[in-house]
C-alpha positions in Angstrom: 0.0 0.0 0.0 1.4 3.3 -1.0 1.3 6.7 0.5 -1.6 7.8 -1.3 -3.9 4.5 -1.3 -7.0 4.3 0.2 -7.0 2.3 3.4 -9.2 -0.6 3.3 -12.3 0.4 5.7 -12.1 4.2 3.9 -16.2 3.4 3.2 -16.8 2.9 6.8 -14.7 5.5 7.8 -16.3 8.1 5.4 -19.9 7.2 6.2 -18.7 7.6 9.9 -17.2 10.9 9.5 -20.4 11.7 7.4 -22.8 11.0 10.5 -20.7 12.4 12.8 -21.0 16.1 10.9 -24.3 15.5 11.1 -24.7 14.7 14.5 -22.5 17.8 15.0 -24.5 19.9 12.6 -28.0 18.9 14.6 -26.0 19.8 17.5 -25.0 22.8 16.7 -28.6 23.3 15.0 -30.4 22.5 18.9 -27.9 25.0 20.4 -28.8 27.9 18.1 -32.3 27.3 19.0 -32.4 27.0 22.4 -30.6 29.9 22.5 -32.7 31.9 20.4 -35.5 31.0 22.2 -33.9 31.8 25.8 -33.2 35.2 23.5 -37.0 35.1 22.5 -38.8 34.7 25.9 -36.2 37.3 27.6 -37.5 40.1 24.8 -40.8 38.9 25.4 -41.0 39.2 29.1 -38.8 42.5 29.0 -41.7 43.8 26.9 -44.3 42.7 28.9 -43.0 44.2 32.0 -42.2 47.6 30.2 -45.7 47.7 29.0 -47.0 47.1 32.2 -44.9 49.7 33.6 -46.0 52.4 30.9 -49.8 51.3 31.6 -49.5 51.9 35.4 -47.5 55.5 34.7 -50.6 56.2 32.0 -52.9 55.7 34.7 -50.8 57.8 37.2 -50.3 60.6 34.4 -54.5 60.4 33.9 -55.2 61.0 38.1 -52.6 63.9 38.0 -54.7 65.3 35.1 -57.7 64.7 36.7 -55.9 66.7 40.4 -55.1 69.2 38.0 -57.8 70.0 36.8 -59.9 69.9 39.9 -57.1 72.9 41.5 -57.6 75.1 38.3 -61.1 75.1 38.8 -61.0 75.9 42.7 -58.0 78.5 41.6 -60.3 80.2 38.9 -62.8 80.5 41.6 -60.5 81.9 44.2 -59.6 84.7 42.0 -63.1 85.3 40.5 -63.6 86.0 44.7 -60.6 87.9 45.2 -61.8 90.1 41.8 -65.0 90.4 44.1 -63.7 91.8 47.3 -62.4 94.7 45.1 -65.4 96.5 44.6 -66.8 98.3 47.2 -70.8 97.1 46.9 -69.6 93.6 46.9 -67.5 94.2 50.4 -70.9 96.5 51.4 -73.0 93.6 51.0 -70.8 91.0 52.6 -70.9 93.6 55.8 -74.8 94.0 55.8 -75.3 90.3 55.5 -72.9 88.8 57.9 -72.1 91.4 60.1 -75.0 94.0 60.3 -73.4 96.9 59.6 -75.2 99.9 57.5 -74.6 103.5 56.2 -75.9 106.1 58.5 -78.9 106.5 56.4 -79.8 103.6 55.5 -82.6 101.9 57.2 -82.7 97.9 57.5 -85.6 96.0 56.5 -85.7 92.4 58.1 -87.8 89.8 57.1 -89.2 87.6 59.7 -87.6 84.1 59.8 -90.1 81.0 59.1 -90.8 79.1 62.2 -92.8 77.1 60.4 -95.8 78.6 61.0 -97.6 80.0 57.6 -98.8 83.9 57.9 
């Protein structure tokens, strides 16, 4: 047998080194995708939990709104009150009505108050 001679069991051998790529190729194929689907449900539960995140600082952005809104109306009023206490007939009412005071001319008419009875 010479150097370059093929060696008797070269068939066995061949088909051997044939099944063993493959085995190595199916190997190699399971690796990639286990690993792509480690990669797969890692993306998908990062999502989730972002989304989730984003919902519950929706819902917090919508309450703060909602606060908001509520203050700027009770502001608005406050200053439609504080644009009331500058005029004089507005303050002249507020001291007739809750405190009983009048101009020196003016004479006070007072109603009765209902005691249930009908007149």
């Amino acid at each position: 047998m010479g150097r370059y001679a093929e060696p008797p069991n070269s068939k066995k051998q061949a088909s051997g080194q044939t099944q063993a790529n493959t085995q190595g190729a199916r190997r190699r194929k399971r690796i990639f995708f286990t690993i792509m689907a480690l990669f797969l449900i890692w993306a998908g539960s990062s999502l989730w939990s972002q989304n989730d995140r984003i919902r519950k600082q929706n819902e917090a952005l919508e309450e703060k709104q909602q606060q908001y809104k509520v203050i700027e109306q009770s502001m608005n009023q406050l200053q439609h009150e504080v644009e009331r206490l500058n005029d004089p007939e507005y303050i002249g009412q507020i001291a007739r009505k809750k405190f009983g005071l009048y101009l020196p001319n003016e004479t006070p008419i007072i109603q009765p108050q209902n005691s249930g009875e009908s007149p």
